[in-house]
C-alpha positions as CSV (number, residue, x, y, z in Angstrom):
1,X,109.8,-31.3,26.4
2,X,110.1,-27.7,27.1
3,X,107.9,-26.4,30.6
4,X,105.8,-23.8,29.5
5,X,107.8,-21.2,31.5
6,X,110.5,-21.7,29.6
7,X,108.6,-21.5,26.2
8,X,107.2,-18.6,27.4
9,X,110.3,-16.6,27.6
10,X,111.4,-14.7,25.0
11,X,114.3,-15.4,23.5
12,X,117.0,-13.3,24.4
13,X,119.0,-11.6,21.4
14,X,122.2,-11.3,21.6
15,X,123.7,-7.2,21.3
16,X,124.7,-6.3,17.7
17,X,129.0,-6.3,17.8
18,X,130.4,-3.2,17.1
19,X,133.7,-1.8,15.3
20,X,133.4,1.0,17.4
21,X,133.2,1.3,21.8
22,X,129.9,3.1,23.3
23,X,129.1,7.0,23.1
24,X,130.6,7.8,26.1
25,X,133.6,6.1,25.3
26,X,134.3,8.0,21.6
27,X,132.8,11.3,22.6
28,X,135.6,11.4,25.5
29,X,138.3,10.5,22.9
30,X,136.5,12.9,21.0
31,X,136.7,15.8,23.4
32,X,140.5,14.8,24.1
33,X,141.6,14.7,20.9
34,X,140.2,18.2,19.8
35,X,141.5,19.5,23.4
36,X,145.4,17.9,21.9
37,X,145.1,19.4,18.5
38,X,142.8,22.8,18.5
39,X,141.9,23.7,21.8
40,X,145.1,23.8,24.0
41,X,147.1,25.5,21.1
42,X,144.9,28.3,20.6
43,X,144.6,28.9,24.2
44,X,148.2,29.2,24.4
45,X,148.3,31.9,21.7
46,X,145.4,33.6,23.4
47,X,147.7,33.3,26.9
48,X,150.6,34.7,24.6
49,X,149.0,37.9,24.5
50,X,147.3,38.3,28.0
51,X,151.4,39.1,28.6
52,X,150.8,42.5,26.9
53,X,148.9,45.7,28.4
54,X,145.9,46.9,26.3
55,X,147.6,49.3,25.3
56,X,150.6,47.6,24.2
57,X,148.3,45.4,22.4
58,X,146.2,48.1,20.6
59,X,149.6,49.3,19.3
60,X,150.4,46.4,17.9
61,X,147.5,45.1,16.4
62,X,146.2,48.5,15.1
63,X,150.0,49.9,13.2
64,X,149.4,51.5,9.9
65,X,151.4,48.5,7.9
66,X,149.3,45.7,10.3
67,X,146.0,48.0,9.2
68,X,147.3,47.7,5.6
69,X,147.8,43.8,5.7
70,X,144.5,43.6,7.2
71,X,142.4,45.4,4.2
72,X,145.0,43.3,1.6
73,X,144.6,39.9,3.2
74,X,140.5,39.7,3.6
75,X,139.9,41.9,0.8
76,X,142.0,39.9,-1.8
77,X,140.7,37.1,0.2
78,X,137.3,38.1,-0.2
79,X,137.6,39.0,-3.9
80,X,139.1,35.2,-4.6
81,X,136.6,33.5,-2.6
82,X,133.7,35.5,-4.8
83,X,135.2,34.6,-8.3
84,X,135.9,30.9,-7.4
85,X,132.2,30.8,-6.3
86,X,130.9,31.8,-9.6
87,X,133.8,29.8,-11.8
88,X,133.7,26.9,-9.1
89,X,129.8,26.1,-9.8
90,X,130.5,26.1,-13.4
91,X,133.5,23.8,-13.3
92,X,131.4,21.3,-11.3
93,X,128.5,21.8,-13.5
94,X,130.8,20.8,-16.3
95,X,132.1,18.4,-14.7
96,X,128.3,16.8,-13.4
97,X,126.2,17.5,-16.6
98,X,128.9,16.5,-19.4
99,X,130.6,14.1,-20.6
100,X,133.5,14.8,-22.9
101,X,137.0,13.0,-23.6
102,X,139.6,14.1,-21.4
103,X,137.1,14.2,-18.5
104,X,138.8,12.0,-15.4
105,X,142.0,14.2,-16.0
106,X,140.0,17.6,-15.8
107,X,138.5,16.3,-12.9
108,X,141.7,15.2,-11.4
109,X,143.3,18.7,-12.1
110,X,141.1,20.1,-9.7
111,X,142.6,18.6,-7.1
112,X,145.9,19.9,-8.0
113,X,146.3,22.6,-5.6
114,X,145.4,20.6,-2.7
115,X,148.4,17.7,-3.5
116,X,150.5,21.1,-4.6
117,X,153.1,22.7,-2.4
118,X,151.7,25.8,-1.4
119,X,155.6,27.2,-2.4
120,X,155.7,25.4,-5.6
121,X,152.3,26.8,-6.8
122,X,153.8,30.3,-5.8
123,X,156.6,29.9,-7.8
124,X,154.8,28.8,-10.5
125,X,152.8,31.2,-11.0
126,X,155.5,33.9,-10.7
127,X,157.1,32.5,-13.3
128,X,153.9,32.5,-15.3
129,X,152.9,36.2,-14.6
130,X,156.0,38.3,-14.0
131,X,156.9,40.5,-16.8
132,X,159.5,37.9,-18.0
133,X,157.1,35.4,-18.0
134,X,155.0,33.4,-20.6
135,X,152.2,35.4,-20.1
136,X,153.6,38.5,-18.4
137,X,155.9,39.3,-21.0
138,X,152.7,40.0,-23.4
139,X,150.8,41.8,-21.0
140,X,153.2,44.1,-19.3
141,X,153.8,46.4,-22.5
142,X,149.9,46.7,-22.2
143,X,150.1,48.0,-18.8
144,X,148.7,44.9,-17.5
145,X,150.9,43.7,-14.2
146,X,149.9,40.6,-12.2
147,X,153.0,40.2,-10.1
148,X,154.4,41.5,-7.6
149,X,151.4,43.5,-6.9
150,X,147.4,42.7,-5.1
151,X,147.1,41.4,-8.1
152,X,148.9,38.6,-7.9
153,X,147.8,37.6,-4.3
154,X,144.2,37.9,-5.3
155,X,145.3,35.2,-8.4
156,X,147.0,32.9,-5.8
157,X,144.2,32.5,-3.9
158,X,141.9,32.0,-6.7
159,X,144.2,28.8,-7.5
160,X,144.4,27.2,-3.9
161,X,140.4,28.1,-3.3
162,X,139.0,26.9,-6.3
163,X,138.4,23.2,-5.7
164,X,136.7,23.7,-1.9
165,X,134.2,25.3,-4.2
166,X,134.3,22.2,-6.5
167,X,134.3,19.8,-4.4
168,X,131.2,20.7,-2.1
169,X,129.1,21.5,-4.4
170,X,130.0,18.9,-7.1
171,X,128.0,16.3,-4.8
172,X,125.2,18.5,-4.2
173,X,124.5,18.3,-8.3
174,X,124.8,14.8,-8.6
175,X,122.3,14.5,-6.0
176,X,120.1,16.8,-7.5
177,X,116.9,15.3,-8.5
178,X,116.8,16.2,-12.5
179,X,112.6,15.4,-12.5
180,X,112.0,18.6,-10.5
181,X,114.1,20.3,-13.9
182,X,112.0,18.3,-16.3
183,X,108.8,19.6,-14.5
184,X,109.8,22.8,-14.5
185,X,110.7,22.9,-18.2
186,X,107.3,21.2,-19.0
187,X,105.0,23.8,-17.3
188,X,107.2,26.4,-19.4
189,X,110.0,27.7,-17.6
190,X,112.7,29.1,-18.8
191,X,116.5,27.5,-18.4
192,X,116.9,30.9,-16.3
193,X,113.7,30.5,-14.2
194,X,114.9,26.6,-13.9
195,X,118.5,27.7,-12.5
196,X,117.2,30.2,-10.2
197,X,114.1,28.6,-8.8
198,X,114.9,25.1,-8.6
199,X,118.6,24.5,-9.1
200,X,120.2,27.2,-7.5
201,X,117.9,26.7,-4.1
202,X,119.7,23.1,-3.4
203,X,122.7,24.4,-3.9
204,X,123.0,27.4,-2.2
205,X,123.7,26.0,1.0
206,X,127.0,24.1,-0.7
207,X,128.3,27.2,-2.5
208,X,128.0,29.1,1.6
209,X,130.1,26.4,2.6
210,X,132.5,26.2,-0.2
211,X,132.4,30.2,-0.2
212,X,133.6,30.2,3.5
213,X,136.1,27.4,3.1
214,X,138.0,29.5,0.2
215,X,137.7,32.6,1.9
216,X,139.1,30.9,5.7
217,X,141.9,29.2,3.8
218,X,142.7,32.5,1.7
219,X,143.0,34.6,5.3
220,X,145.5,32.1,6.2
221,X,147.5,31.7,3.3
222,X,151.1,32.4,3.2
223,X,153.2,30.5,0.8
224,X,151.6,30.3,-2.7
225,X,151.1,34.3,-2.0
226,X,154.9,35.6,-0.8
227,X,156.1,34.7,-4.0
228,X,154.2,36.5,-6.0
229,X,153.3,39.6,-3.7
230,X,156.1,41.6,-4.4
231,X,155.7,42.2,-0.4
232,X,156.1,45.9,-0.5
233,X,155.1,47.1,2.8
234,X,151.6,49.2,2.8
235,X,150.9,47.7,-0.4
236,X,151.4,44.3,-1.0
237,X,152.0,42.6,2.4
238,X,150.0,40.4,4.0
239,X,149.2,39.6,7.6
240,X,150.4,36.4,7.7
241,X,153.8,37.3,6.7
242,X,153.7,40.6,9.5
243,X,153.1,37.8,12.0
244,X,156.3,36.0,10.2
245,X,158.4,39.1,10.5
246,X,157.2,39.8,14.0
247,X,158.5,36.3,15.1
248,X,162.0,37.1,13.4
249,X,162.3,40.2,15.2
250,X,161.5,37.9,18.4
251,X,158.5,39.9,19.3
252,X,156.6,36.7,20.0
253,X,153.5,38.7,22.0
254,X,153.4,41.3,19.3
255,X,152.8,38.0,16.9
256,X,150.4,36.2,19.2
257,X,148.7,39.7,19.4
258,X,148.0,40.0,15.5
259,X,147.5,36.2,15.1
260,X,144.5,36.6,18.0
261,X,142.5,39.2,16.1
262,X,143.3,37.5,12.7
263,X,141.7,34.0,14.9
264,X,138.7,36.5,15.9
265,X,137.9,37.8,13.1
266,X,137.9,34.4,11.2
267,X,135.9,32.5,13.9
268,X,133.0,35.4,13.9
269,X,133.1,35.6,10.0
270,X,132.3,31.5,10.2
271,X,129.3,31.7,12.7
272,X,128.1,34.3,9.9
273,X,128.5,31.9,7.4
274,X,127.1,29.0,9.9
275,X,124.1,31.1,10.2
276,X,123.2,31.9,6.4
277,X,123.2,28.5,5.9
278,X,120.8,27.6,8.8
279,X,118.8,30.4,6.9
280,X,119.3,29.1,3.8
281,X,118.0,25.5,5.1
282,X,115.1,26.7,6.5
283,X,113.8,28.0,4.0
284,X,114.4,25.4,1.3
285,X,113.5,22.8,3.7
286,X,116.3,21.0,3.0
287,X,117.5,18.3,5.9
288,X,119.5,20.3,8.5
């Protein structure tokens, strides 16, 4: 018979096993791993091109071909990232909303230019657009010319950006609760007013995010694009292939230099992007 001391006690419960060691344990592999693999490289870049004077450095970074490459590479990169917003959202909605024969190999596609070679995909469509091309050849003698030109750069980077539009906001849609749609078309709405006031709300913090994904990787592009460029200096070359050139000429802080404002530039245009979508959240009171 058990004392009453003992029946008394509680029962002890023994700790839940985990897969995984405590919080202090991951967070410092954590912080070590990101110190291995992001922190310590770009710290050596920034190093890199503490070597230079300011105004050796102003020289370098501010050259009328770098100043060229710079309105090229985040314009075209900008202008991709816009058009894969608007055709990204309707590829996903496509493939959310419908179903239609041939639709796990459409959605497969998609993926294409992320298990692509970026130099395959450059080639490709080279040999697709240039004026002895399939399509070229038609469209030259009308004056229209996608190679070899902005042009085609802004077309490369439509390719490699289009699915981190599709794939961030595909999710969102299936998540999307379809009764708020059905209310809305029941008190009268329109199929606009239902897009723009329900829909398009919930989503708008995935399309930020798919937005800045296709417009970071764009910036950094380099092989889909050279192919395809033409890369006629002033015109048609961009920065990433400058820093390419520089580091052939073996004017490594001259590289580090451009690659540094190309890695400032980026990380600001992210915390923009961080902070519409805080916005964005806020005021849709979806979960942060």
């Amino acid at each position: 018979m058990l004392s009453r001391s003992a029946a008394a006690a509680p029962a002890k419960r023994r700790a839940p096993a985990r897969v995984l060691p405590g919080f202090n344990i991951t967070l410092g592999y954590t912080l070590m791993y990101l110190c291995l693999i992001v922190l310590i490289p770009l710290s050596a870049l920034v190093f890199k091109t503490f070597t230079l004077t300011w105004d050796q450095f102003w020289a370098a970074v501010t050259g009328p071909r770098v100043m060229a490459s710079y309105r090229l590479t985040f314009g075209a990169s900008l202008i991709a990232a816009l058009v894969n917003v608007v055709f990204g959202l309707l590829v996903a909605w496509v493939l959310v909303r419908y179903q239609f024969f041939g639709k796990k190999v459409v959605d497969a596609l998609v993926d294409l230019p992320f298990a692509l070679p970026t130099a395959v995909a450059g080639i490709s469509l080279t040999a697709l657009l240039a004026g002895n091309g399939w399509v070229g050849q038609y469209l030259e003698p009308l004056g229209i010319q996608l190679a070899f030109n902005p042009n085609g750069i802004v077309i490369a980077l439509i390719f490699i950006g289009l699915p981190f539009v599709v794939r961030t906001v595909q999710p969102v849609l299936e998540d999307a609760e379809k009764e708020l749609e059905e209310a809305a078309t029941c008190l009268g709405a329109s199929r606009w007013q239902t897009f723009s006031k329900v829909i398009f709300p919930s989503i708008a913090p995935a399309l930020l995010t798919g937005f800045a994904m296709a417009f970071a990787r764009g910036m950094g592009e380099y092989g889909s694009v050279i192919f395809i460029a033409g890369n006629m200096p002033m015109i048609s070359e961009i920065t990433p292939l400058i820093i390419i050139g520089k580091l052939e000429q073996y004017d490594y802080a001259g590289a580090t230099a451009v690659a540094t404002v190309m890695l400032v530039i980026s990380f600001i245009l992210l915390l923009i992007i961080n902070g519409l979508q805080a916005w964005q959240r806020r005021h849709t009171g979806a979960p942060a």
